[in-house]
N, C-alpha and C positions, 0 to 999 in steps of 0.2 A: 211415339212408343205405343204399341196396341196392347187392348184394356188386360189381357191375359197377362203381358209383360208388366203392366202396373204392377197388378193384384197380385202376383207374385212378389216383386219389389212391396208392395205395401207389406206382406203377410211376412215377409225376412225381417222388415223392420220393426214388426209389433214380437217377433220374435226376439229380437234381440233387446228390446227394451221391456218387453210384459205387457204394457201398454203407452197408447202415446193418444194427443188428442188430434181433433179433425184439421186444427189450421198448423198443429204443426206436421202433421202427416203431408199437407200441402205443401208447404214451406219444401218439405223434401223429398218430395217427387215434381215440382213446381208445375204443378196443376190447381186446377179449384178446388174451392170446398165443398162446391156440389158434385163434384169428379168424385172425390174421395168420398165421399156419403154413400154416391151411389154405387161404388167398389166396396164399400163396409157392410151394404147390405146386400151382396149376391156374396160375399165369405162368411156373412151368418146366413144365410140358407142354406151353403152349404157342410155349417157347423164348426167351420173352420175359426171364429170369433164370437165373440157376444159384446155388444154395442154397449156403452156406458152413455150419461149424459155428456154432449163434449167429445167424444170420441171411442174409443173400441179397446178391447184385453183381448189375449187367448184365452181360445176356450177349451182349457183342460182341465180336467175331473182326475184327481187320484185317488186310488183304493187301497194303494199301495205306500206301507211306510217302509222308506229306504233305511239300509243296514246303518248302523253308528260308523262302524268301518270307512261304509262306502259314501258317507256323507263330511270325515272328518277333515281334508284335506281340499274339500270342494271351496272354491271363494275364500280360499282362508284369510287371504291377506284382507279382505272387506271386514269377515268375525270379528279379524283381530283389531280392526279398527272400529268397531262395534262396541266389543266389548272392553275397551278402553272407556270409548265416552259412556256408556251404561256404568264404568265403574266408577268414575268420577261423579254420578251426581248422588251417589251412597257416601251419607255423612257417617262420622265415627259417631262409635254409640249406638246405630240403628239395625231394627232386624230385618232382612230381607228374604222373600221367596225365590230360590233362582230355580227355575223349571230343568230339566234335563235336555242336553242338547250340544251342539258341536257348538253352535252360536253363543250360547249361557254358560257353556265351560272356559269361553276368554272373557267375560268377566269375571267370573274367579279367578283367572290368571293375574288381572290389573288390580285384584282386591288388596295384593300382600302386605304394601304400606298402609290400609287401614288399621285401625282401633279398633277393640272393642264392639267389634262385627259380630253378630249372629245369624248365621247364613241354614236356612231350613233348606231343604234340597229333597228331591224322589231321585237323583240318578246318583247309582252305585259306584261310581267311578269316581265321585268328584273327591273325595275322602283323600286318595293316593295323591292327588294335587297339593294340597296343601302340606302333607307331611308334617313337619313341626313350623305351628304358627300362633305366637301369643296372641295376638292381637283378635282374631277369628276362631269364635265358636263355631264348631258346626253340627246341626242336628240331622241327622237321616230319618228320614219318614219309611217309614215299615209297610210291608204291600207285596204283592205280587213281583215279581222279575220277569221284567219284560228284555230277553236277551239281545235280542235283535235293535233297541235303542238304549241298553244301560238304564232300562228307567222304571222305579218302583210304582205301581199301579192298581189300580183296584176299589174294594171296598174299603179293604181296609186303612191303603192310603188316605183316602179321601174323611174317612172317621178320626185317624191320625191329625189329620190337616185342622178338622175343628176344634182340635186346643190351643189353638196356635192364632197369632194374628202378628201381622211385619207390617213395618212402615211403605215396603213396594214390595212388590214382585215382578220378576222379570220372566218373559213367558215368550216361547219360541214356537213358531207354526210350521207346516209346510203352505199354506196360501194364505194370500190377501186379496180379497177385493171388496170397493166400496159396498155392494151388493148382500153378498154373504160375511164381510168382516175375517176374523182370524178362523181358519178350519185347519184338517190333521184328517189323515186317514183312518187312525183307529178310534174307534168308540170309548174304549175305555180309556185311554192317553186324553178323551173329552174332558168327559167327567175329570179327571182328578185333574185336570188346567185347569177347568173351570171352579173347582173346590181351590184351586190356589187362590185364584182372581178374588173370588170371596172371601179369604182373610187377609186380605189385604187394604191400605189404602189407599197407594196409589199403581195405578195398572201400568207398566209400560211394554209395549211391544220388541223385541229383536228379530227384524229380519234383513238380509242381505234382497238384493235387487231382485234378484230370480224368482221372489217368491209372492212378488206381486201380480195378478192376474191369472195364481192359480188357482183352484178349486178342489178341495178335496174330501172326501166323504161328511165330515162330521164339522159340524159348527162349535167352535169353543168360545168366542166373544163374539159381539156386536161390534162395529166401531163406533158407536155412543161410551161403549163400558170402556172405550181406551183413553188415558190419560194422554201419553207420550209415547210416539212410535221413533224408534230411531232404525236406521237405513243408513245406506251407501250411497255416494253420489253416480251409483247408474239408475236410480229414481228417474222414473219422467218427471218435468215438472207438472205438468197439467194434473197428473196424479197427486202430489204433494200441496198444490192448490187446492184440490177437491177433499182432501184430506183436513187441512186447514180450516176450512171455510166449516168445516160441521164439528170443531172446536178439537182436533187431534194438534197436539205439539209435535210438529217435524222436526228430528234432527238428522242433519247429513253427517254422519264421520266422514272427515277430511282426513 
């Protein structure tokens, strides 16, 4: 195979997974791992990646937050399996943060059989979901209307937020990596995550596969600040190792 035919083949494959590490990059192109190092580092020069401990992500930068529309429908079947297991570890009785998002609207779908739920929420949308449901309170946090993600925003949001304190909060990004942690294109979609994460106890992530190894304008968590990230099994593992190892609880929905 010559190196051009590799590096391609290497670059479809960290496409398709987000990222992958160096000896499994080997494993499946069955070359070395100094073959592969040295294909990792002529695609970060050419900006095409950026190199982790262990192995390599794509390297993309968003500026851009995609419409609620055009996001609701993407991976569903992963969400829905997402936001099942995110709904399952909310006990009855307890209050929760769900952030806004195609992701955090299928755990409000798996919530119905709880009790005695108090669910605080920024997106305008989630209200029409539940319709009539004893068992779930729900509070809308007041803000800005951001139309293009259904989601309340602002200062006033984030003033709203500090009355309030929930036993978790469930917080939706457009990227992940070990590097920069949970980021979002918009500035102010920052802030008022990050005013969630703050009333809260325990932080857990939602994201589907796709959204690890991306990078997007604004930083909203650390992965120190993360308790529990749950995902899909198109996780790399070498990612979910690295994740582990610096005390994040991984869950795959199966």
């Amino acid at each position: 195979m010559f190196p051009e035919e590799r590096r391609q083949k290497l670059f479809e494959a960290l496409k398709q997974h987000s990222s992958m590490s160096v000896s499994g990059l080997a494993k499946l192109l069955t070359v070395s791992e100094a073959t592969i190092r040295r294909d990792l580092n002529e695609l970060q020069e050419l900006g095409m990646i950026e190199r982790t401990h262990g192995g390599a992500l794509l390297a993309t930068l968003s500026k851009f937050e995609p419409a609620y529309v055009d996001k609701k429908d993407k991976f569903l079947e992963q969400k829905q399996k997402i936001g099942s297991v995110a709904a399952s570890l909310v006990k009855n009785g307890e209050t929760i943060i769900l952030d806004s998002g195609t992701t955090t609207l299928q755990v409000l779908k798996h919530l119905k059989d709880k009790q005695e739920i108090t669910v605080i929420t920024n997106a305008v949308n989630f209200a029409q979901e539940l319709e009539t449901n004893n068992g779930i309170e729900m509070v809308i946090i007041g803000g800005h209307v951001k139309f293009n993600t259904q989601a309340l925003v602002g200062p006033l949001t984030q003033q709203n937020l500090e009355n309030f304190h929930a036993d978790k909060v469930f917080i939706a990004a457009n990227g992940f990596t070990l590097e920069k942690g949970l980021t979002t294109p918009d500035l102010t979609e920052a802030f008022t995550k990050r005013a969630m994460i703050q009333g809260a106890s325990q932080v857990i992530a939602l994201l589907d596969h796709s959204k690890f190894g991306n990078i997007s304008l604004t930083a909203i968590a650390s992965p120190s600040e993360l308790d529990i990230l749950i995902t899909d099994s198109g996780l790399d593992q070498h990612m979910k190792k690295e994740m582990e190892n610096i005390g994040i609880q991984v869950i795959i929905a199966e």
